[in-house]
Structure formats: C-alpha cells, structure tokens
N, C-alpha and C positions, 0 to 999 in steps of 0.2 A: 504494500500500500504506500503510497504517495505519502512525504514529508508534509502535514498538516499546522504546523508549529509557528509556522509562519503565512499562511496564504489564509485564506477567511470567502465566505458562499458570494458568488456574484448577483444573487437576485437579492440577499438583504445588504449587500454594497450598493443596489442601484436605489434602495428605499433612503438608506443615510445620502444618495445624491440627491432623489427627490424632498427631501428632507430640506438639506441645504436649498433649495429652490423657494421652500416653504419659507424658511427666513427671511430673503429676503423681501416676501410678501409679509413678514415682521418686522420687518427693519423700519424704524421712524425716522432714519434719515434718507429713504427712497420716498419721491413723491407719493403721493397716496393712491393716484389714478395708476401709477405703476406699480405699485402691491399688490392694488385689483389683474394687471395684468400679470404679474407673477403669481397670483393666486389662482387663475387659468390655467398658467402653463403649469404647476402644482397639480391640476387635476387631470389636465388632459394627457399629458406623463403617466397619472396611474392608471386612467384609464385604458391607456395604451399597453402598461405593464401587466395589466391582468387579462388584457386579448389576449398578446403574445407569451410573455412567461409565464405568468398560472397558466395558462391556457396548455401550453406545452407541457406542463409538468403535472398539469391533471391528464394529459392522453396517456402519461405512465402509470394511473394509478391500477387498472386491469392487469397489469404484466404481475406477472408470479415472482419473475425476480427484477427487481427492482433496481435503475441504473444509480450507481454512487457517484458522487462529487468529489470528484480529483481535488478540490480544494478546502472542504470540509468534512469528509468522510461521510454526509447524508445523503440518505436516498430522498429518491423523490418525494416519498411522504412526509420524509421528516422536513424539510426543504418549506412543500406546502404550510406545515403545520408552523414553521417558525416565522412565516412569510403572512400568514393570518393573524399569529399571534404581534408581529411589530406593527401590522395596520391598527391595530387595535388603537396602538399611543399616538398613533400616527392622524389618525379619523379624529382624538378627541384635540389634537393639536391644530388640526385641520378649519375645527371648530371653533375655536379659541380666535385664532387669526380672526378667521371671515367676519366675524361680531367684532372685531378692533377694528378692522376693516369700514366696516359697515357705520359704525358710530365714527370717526373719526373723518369719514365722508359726510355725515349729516352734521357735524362740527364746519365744514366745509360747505355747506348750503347745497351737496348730492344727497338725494333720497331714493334710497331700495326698499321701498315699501312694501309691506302684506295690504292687501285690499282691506285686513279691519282698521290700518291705520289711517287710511283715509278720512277726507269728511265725508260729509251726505252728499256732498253735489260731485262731488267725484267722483263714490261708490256708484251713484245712479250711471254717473258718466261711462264707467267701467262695465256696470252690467248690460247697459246699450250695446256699447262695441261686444260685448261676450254674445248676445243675442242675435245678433246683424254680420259678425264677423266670423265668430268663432263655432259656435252651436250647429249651423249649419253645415260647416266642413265636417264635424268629432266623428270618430269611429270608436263607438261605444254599446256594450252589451250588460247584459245578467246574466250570470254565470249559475247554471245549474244544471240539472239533470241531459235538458236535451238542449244547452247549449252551452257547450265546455270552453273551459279555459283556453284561449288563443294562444298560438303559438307567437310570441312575441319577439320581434324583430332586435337584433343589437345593438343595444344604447336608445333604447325603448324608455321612453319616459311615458308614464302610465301614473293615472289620481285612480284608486280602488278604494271604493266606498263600501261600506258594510251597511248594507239594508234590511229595512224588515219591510212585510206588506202588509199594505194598511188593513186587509181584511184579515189576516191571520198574524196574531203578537210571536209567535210561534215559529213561524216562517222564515227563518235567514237566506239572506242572498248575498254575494258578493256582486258589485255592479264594477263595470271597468271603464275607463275611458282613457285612450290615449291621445297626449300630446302631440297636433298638428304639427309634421316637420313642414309643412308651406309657409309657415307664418314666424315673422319674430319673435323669438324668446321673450320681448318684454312689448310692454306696451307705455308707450309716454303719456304720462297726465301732465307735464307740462317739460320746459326747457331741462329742468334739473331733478324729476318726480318721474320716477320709475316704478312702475309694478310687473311682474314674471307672471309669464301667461299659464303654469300650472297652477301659481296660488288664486290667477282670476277661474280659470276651471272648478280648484278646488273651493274656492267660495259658491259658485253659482252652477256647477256639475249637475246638483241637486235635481235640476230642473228637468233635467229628462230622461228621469227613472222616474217616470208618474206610476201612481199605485204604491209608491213605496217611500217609507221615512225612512233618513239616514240616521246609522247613530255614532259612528263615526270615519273617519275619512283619512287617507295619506298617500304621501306621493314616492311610488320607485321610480327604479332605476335601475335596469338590467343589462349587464355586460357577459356578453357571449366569449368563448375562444374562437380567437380567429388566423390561430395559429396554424392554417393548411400548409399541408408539403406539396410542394410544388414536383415533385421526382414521383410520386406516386404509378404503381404499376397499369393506372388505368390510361395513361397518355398512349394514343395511338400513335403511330412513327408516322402514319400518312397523313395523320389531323395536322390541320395547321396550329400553330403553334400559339398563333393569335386567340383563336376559337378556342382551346384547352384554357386558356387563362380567361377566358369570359366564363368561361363553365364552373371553373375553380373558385370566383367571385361569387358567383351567386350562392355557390355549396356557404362560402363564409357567412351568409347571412344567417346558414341553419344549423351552424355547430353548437354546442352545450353549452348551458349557462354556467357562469363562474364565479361571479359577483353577483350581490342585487342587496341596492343601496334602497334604503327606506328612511324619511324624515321624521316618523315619530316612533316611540316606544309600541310597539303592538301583545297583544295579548295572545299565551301561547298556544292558544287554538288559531289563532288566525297567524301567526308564524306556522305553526306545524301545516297548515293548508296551505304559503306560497313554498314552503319546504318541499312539500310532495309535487308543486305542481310544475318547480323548477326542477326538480331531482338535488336540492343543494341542502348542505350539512349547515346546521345551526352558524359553526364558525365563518361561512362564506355570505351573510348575512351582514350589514352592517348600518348601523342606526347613525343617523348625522342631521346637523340642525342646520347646517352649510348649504350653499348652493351645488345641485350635480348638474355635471356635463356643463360646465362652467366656460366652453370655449369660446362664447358669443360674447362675453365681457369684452372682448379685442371691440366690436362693432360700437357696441355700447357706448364706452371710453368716446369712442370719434364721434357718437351721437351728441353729445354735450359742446355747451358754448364755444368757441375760440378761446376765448378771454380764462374759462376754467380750467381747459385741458393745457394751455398753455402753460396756468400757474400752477399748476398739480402735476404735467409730465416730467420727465430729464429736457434738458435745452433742445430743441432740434437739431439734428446734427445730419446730413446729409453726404453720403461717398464725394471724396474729392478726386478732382481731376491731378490723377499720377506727376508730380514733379519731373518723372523719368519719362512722360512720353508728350512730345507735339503734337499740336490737335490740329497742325498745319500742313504737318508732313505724313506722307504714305507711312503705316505703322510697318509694312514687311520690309521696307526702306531703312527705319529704325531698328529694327530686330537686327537686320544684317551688320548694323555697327555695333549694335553694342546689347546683350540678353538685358529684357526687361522684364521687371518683375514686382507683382501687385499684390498689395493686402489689402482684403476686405474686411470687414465693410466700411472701412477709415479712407480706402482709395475705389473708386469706380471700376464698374467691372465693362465701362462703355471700351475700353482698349481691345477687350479680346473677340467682341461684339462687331468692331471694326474692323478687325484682322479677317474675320470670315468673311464680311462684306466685300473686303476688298480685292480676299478671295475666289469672289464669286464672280467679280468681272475681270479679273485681271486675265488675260490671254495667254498668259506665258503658264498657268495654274493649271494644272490637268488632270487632279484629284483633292480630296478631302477626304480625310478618316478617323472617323470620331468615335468614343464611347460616349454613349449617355446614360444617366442611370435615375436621376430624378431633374426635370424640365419646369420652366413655369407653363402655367397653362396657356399665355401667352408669347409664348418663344420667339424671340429676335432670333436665337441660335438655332432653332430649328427652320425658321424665315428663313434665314439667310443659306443655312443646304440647300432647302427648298429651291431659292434663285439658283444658287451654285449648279444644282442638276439641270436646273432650267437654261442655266446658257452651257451646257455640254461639258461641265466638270463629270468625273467619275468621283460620285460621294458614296461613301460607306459610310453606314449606320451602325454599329451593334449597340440596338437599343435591348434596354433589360426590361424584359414584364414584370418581375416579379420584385420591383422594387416597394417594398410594403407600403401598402396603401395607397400609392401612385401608379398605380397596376392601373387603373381606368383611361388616366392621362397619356399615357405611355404606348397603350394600345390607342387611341384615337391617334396621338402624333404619327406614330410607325405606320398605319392607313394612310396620312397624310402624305409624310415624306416616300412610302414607297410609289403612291399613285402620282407624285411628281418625276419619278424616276430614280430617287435613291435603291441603291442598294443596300437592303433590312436585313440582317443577321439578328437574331436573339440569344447569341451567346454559347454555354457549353452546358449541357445534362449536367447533373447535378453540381455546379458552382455556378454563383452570380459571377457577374461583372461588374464592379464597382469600383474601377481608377475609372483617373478621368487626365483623358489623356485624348490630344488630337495631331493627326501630321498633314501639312499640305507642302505637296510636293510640286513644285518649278521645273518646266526646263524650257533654256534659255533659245536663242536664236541659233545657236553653235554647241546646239545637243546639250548641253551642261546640265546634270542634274543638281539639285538644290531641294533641300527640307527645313522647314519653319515648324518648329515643334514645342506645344502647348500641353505644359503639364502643372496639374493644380489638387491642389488638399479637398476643394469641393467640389459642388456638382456646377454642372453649365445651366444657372436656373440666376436669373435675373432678378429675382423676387429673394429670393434667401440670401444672394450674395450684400444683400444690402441689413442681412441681421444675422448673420453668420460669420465669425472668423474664420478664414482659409486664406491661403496664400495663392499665386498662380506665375508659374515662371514660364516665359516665352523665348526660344532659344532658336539660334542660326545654328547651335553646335553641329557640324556635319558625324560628330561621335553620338551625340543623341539623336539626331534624325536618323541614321542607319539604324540603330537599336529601334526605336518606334518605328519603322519598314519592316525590320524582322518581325517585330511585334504583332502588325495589322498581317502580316504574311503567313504566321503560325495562325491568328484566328481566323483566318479565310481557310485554313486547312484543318480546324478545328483541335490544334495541339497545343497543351498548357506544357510541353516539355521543354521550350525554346530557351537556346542559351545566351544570354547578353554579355556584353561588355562591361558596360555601364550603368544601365538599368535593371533597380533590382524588380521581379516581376513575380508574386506568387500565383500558382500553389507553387513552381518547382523554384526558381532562387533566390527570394525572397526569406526563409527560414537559413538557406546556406549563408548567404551575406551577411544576415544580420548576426550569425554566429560567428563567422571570420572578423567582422568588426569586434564584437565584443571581446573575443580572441587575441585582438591584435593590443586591444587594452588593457587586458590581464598582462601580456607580456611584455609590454613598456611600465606596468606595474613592477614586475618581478625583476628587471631590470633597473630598477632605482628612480623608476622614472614615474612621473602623476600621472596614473590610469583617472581614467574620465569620460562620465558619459552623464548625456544628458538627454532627456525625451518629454515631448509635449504630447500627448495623447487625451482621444476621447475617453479610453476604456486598454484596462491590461486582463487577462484571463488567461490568456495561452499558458498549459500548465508546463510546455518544455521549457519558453522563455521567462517565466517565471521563475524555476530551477536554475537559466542561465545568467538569470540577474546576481542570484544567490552567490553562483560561482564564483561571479566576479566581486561581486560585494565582500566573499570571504577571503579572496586577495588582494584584500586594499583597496582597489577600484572606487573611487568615490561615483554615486549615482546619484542624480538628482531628476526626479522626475515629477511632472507637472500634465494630472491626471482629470481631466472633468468629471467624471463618472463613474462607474463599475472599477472599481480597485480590488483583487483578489488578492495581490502582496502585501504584507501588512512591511514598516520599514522598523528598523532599531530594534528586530530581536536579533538575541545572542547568539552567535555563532552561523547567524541566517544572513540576516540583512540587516548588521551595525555600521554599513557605510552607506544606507539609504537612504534619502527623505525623500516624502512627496507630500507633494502641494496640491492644493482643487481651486481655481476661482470659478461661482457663478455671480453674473455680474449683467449689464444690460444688453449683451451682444451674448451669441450661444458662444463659447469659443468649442471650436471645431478644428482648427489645424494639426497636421502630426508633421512635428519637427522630429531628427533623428538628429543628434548631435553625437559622435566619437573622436575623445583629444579635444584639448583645447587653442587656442588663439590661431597661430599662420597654421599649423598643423590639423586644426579641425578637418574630420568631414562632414560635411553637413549635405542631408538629405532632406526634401517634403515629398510626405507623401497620403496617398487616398486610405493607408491601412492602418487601422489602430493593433494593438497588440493582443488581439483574441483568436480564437482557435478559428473562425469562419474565414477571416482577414489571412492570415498564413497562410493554412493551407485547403481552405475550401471556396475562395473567391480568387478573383483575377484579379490583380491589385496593381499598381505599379509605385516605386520612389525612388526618384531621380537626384541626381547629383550637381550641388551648386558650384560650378568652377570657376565664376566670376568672382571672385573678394570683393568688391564694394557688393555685392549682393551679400554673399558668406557673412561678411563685418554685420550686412544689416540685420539679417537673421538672429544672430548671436546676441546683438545690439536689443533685438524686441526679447530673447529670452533672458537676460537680467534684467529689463525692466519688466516682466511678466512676475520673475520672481521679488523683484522689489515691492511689490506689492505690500501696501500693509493694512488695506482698507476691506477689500471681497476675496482675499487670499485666506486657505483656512491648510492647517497644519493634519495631514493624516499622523493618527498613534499607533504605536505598536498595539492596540487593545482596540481598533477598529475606528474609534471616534473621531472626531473632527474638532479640532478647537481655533479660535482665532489666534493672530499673531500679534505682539505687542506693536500696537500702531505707534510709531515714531514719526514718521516722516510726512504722513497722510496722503501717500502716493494711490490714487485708482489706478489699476493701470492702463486700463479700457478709456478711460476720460483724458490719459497722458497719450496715447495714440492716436486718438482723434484730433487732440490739442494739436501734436506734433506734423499730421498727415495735412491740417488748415494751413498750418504754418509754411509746411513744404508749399504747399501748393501757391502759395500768396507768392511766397519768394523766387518759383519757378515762372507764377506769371510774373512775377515784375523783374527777373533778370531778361525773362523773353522780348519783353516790350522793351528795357533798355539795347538789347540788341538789338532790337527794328530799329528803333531809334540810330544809334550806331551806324547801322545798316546802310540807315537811310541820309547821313550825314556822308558816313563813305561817298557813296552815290552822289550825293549833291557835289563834294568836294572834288570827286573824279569828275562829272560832268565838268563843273567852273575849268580845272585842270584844263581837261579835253578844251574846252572853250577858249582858255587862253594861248592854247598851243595852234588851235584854228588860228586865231588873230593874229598871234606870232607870225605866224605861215605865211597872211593873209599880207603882213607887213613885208615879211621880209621879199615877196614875191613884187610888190606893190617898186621896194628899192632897187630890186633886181631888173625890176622895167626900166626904171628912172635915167638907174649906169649904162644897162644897154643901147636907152635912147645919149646918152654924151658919148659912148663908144663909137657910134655911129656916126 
C-alpha cells in the first residue's frame, strides 16, 4: 500500500478549496455585491462537485470490492461518508454567510426579500404578476395513488406542499410544483427590492390545489450524477461521433439523485417519503436556510443601479492592450522579430484573435491547426477558421465533445466549422484533448516553409480569458513549430506515442520530462548545488508525482508550490516533504495558469502549460508544455511568480494537518490588484513611448524633407551659377 503519511483525499481537499471561496464571500473587506458573487460561485462549485464527484463515487457503491485511494487508504464508501459528513459544517457555514450577506446589503439600501416582508401594495403587486405571469406556465400535480411522483429533472427546483382535502381531515397528499426554468429567478419590486420566484410560488402555490388546504410547505432542490463515461461499450465505430455525445447528454439528465437540498426542517414521515422517492440515505439530504442554485446572483448584481454596483463592486478593471505588441503593425510580422507573450486577464487576448485573422487572409498561409476544448458561444476564434476555410486555408479542428458541460457548444461549433469546410477530428478513444495549442504554417514565394506557433495555459474562449488567469506564448521558434507539425501529424494518425524535442506532450512525454527535470534537481542538489523547483498549479493528485516531489524534497530540493485547488500532498512532514511549502490564493480572477519552474535565475527552465499535476493531465489527456527560450519573457515569468508568492492579503498557507491558514500581512500586497496595476501601467507607457516615436518619426520626416528641400535649392543655385559662367565663357 501507498505511503499515506503524507498525501490527504482529493474530494475533501476540493471542499477546504470551496471553503476558501466561501471566505471570501466572508470577507468584509471585499465589496459586498462581490461576496454575493463569491457566494454563487460557492455554490455553483458544489453543485458541480456533487454531479461529478459524489456522483462518481456513488457509481462505486454496487461493486463488491470497493476501489481504494492511493492517497488516503478509503474506499469509496468511506470517501462518500467523510465527504457528507464535512458538508454538514460546511451547509451551516454556508448559512451563516448568506444572512451576513443579506443584512449587510439591506445596511446598503439592497433588499432580498421573502414576499411576507413586503407591504400590502407590493404583496398584491407580487400576486398579480404570480397570477398573469407565472401560474399559467407551472407544471404542477398531487401526488398519489394514480398519479406518482415525477421523475425530476437535474437541479430541479421544486415548492412541495403537504395537503389535506377539504372533504376528508384524513386525507394527505403531497402536491408539487416546479420552478419555471423560462422565467427569472427573481422578480423586481423596484430599483433595489428583490423577491425569488420560489418564495412568490411558495407564498401563492396554494392557489391551484383547489379542494385542498395546505398545512405546510418547502422548497428542494435536486442534484443528479452526471458523471457519464464517455468510452462506454455502447459507442458504435460507425455512429458519428457527434450523434453519440447528443445521446450521452440526454442519458445525463436521467442519472440518480445524489443531493437534495431542502429549506426547512421536515418531519420524518415526510423525509422518509422524499427518501424512498429519490432512493437517497438520510445523510444525502440537506437542510439550508441559504439560497440554492445561486448562479443567477451574477444577472442580479448587473440588474441594480450604476451608481450601486459601482460603489459595492472591485474598480473596473478591463484587459489591457499588450505593451509587447503594435496594434499598427501585422502581429505575424511581430512574432517573427521577437516571441510574444500575454497574461490574462490583466492583458487582452485581442493579439491572438488577430493572428488568426490575419491568418485567414494572408496568401502566403496555407493551413491552421488548432485544439479547442472549451469556446465562447460567440467565437471570434472559431469566426475566424471559419473565414480561414472560407478563403482556401487547410484548417484542422480537433474539437473535444466531451468537454464537461460544454458538450452542447462544442457540438453546434464543430457543425458549424465542418459545414464551412474545416476539417473536424474529435480527438483519441478514451483520452480528452485539452492543450491548447495552434500552428499556422507559411510558405513563402521561394518554397520556404515557416511556422507561427500559439501555445497557452487556457482555452481559446474570449469570455473566460477576461476572468481567468492563463498565460499564452506566441512563437517564430522554427524548434517549436517542427514539434507542433509532429504534433498535429501524430493526431491526424491518431498516435499519442510521438517523440519531441522540445515539447513536452502527455500521455507519453510529458510524465518522462517532468521526471528528468526533477532528476536533474536532485543532482545539482547532491552536488553542492540549490536544487529548486517551483510550480503554479490548478490541482496536484498524481500519486507517482506526488512520491517524486517527496524524493526530491528528501534530498534537499527546496519546492515551492503555489496550488489553487485539490492539494493531495500535504508539505513539512518529516522525512516526506520538510523542504515543501505551498500556497493557494482565491482572489477576484480564477487563477488558472500552470507554471513549471526547474533551477533558478539565468539557469531556470521554465515551462507553461495546459496540464495540472493529476492522474487525467499525465497520463490520460493530450496535454502539451512548452519551453520559454526568450529571457525577457523567462525574467517575466519568474518576475509574476515572486510576486504571486508575495502575497500577503488572499495568499493562504497549506499545513502539514490539511488546513489553511493566512499569512502574516506585512506588506499588504494583493497580488491580482499589483498585476492589473502593473499591466495599466505597461500599457500607458507603451502607448506613450509609441506616440513619442510617431512623433520622432514624424520630425525625422519633416527634417529629411527640409534637408531634401535645401539640397533641391542648393542644386537649383548652383545650376542657376553654372549658366551665368557659361554665358561669360562664351
């Protein structure tokens, strides 16, 4: 069995991240309208985790024997049981918040009213719209004999009334009515006065169960697993590949319940009744006085004044235009002098948006080849293949379906792009594709072939790049453009065995590099020399590199790593990992980048790449991380990873015992608000060294003109003397 001594369960590591998310929807130094939306992203996280994770780890409860955790020694049961048992602190913390929340906005003149809070002219106002609006859409029944409990959709909000009929006291019924997904979650009674359209239902529901008095009333909330396998033996070889993933969508809607959230204390007859009718155990049950399915607070937020979201959000803060690139000059013109390289969401991701474009008409261009793996729904980047195919570029696609939850968008774009003439790939039997990585290939008037190659920590999604950290390097290198041609050349032939130079690329060399590096650390260690490594990651899990951290940690190797999420390696135990630490910030952007740092200063190598350090990322996805050869890039790299670590404001300290604690604030550095600072700054100074070179420019110019102009006159003279002598020669 696995060394446990040191490493800790990844599902109640991803509960202490949502945790931490939860703070900061605690924090009284974050605006208050952004608590609200940290208090979203809080639930819509769990609710995500109980699709996917419970969801998964209830398909193992049927198995006889039961799969163990490389990282805790539990099975799946035990796993479940420990994972109900932390929501539990988690639900009343949950609570806690949302009512600080709540009051500390009506301290602020926002109101999240119940319909009794109202007055009378409002109530009436309220029941009009439920009568006119709302009553006529419901899809509502009585549940009994011959008409049974509905099979209830996932993330099902549902008001269940408990009735009795006026003619029999005797009589019980349960009555249901589900929540309208057509209509907004709340309804405005004025600028700054919100009511939630379950608690107007659940006020005025009453009204159409005639025959029947209620005696009392509440509101679920039902979360399904929706954790399908996509490799299942029922994929036919000759089904399109499209059509299988529209099939597998719909089965999601009808997997087993796993969750189901309720607002009031219920009585355990009417518990033991949605127990049987979900098939769910008392502990999957959960009582909460919070708002569910909280994701509409984002809409909400933006429904309010100007003047309030203004004083209540973070400052505005908008991607700035790159220091490093001209918005004057052709960007493949740029690339060929000098690799450029972008951080989001502090710098615009309009550069790489233009590199397709440009593309796409350029004549000397004679492919494109891209992964995509999550798109916005309105894609410039997929626009722009679309032109590219459309004026006679060869584009390759390998678009992923089965990118969670973005499964729907993914298959509409891939119809799209292939009926323009892309050519669609979906990738390899059982691994996704998730680098993201693009090559466009040149050649010149004199055969010359040429590659421009775009490789980034996120997705090509236009929408996310502006609230996600990730990096994105764009490179002339003819060593990385040949590596990205092998690359798109193995997946045209559908081989994950391909050998690079330069690029490391899993399932197959991406676990070997990454041990050679660390390898090569240990042995500048053991030679007298500061072993050193350093990694920014979503999420660590992978139980070999876990063990290989260890190794290194227990010869000296200092590691420093700087983790958002899922942490399985616990740092500073004895004899494991006493040369570790790691760090977590959440903070107002996701951070999302994975830095790979080995050695320090001229010696560093630094890598970004699309893979975090878990078992799926090594060796069950296509990944790719690329190599910075540029030093003013490297420097800059390096440059954001001490200030990431300087943090002393949303930086929190992993323990050897799991928890998380803050760091002694000195300095009061954010570090997310020093990068934003820093990227306005760049960019102010790039436009205004730019414009002094026009300036400049345009003074050359004038001065060579004058020049030119007195050498005319000169000419003009001297020609003028030269007649004068000729005529006295004469």
């Amino acid at each position: 069995m696995a060394d446990i001594s040191f490493t800790q369960n990844r599902e109640l590591s991803w509960l202490k991240f949502d945790q931490r998310v939860l703070e900061e929807a605690n924090d009284r130094d974050v605006p208050v309208l952004e608590r609200l939306r940290f208090f979203s992203i809080f639930d819509t996280n769990l609710e995500e985790f109980f699709m996917v994770r419970v969801g998964s780890l209830t398909d193992f409860k049927n198995l006889k024997k039961k799969p163990i955790d490389s990282k805790s020694g539990m099975t799946s049961d035990e796993q479940l049981d420990a994972i109900l048992s932390e929501c539990v602190d988690l639900y009343k913390q949950k609570d806690q918040v949302y009512a600080q929340i709540v009051d500390e906005l009506k301290v602020n003149g926002i109101n999240l009213l119940k319909v009794s809070e109202l007055n009378e002219k409002d109530k009436k106002s309220v029941e009009y719209y439920f009568n006119t609006k709302i009553e006529p859409i419901l899809n509502f029944q009585v549940v009994d004999r011959v008409h049974p409990f509905p099979r209830l959709p996932n993330l099902a909000l549902c008001l269940v009334f408990s009735l009795v009929a006026d003619n029999d006291d005797e009589s019980k019924s349960v009555g249901l009515i589900q929540v309208p997904d057509k209509i907004k979650r709340y309804l405005k009674i004025n600028d700054t006065t919100f009511v939630f359209i379950e608690d107007i239902i659940k006020e005025f529901g009453y009204q159409v169960f005639e025959g029947y008095e209620v005696e009392n009333k509440s509101t679920i909330s039902l979360t399904r697993n929706t954790d399908i396998s996509y490799d299942d033996d029922d994929y036919d070889i000759d089904q399109d590949f499209r059509d299988y993933m529209k099939g597998k969508l719909k089965k999601r809607k009808r997997l087993h319940p796993v969750r189901l959230e309720i607002d009031s204390e219920l009585s355990e007859q009417a518990l033991d009744f949605l127990k049987s009718q979900f098939d769910l155990d008392r502990k999957n049950i959960f009582v909460t006085k919070s708002l569910m399915q909280a994701g509409f607070l984002f809409g909400l937020v933006e429904d309010l004044p100007e003047n309030l979201i203004a004083k209540h959000t973070y400052d505005p803060f908008s991607p700035q235009a790159s220091a490093m690139v001209d918005p004057n000059r052709p960007m493949m013109e740029q690339i060929n002098e000098k690799d450029i390289f972008l951080s989001f969401p502090y710098e615009s991701m309009d550069p790489v948006i233009r590199l397709l474009e440009e593309a796409a008409d350029d004549e000397s261009v004679v492919s494109i080849k891209i992964t995509l793996y999550r798109i916005a729904h309105d894609s410039k980047i997929a626009k722009a293949l679309i032109k590219a195919s459309e004026n006679g570029k060869d584009v390759i696609v390998l678009m992923e379906l089965r990118a969670r939850f973005d499964e729907d968008n993914n298959i509409l774009w891939s119809s799209k792009l292939e009926d323009a003439g892309c050519k669609i790939l979906y990738g390899f039997d059982n691994y996704k594709t998730h680098s993201k990585i693009c090559l466009i290939t040149k050649v010149d008037q004199n055969d010359n072939i040429q590659y421009i190659t775009q490789v980034a920590t996120g997705n090509y999604n236009e929408k996310t790049a502006k609230l996600y950290t990730d990096f994105s390097l764009m490179t002339s290198s003819g060593a990385i453009g040949l590596d990205a041609k092998d690359l798109f050349d193995n997946v045209m032939l559908g081989n994950l065995e391909g050998e690079y130079k330069n690029l490391m690329v899993s399932p197959k060399s991406m676990q070997d590099g990454l041990d050679k590096l660390i390898d090569d650390q240990i042995q500048i260690q053991k030679q007298g020399g500061q072993g050193y490594i350093r990694v920014k990651l979503n999420s660590i899990s992978d139980r070999i590199l876990i063990d290989k951290l260890s190794e290194a940690s227990n010869e000296g190797v200092k590691i420093v790593m700087l983790v958002r999420g899922i942490c399985c390696i616990l740092p500073g135990v004895k004899d494991r990992t006493e040369n570790i630490e790691i760090y977590s910030i959440v903070g107002r952007f996701l951070e999302h980048h994975r830095v790979y740092q080995f050695g320090q200063g001229e010696n560093a190598k630094v890598y970004i790449s699309s893979a975090d350090f878990m078992t799926r990322n090594i060796r069950h996805r296509m990944e790719v991380a690329v190599p910075i050869f540029d030093e003013d890039i490297k420097k800059r790299i390096l440059d954001f990873m001490d200030l990431m670590l300087s943090d002393d404001v949303k930086i929190r300290k992993l323990l050897s015992n799991g928890e998380y604690t803050k760091v002694q604030k000195v300095n009061n550095i954010d570090a997310q608000s020093a990068l934003a600072n820093n990227a306005k700054k760049r960019s102010i100074n790039a436009e205004e060294k730019r414009a002094v070179e026009k300036v400049a420019q345009k003074n050359k110019r004038q001065h060579e003109n004058q020049i030119s102009e007195q050498r005319k006159n000169l000419k003009k003279k001297k020609n003028y003397f030269r007649r004068i002598l000729d005529i006295f020669r004469k």
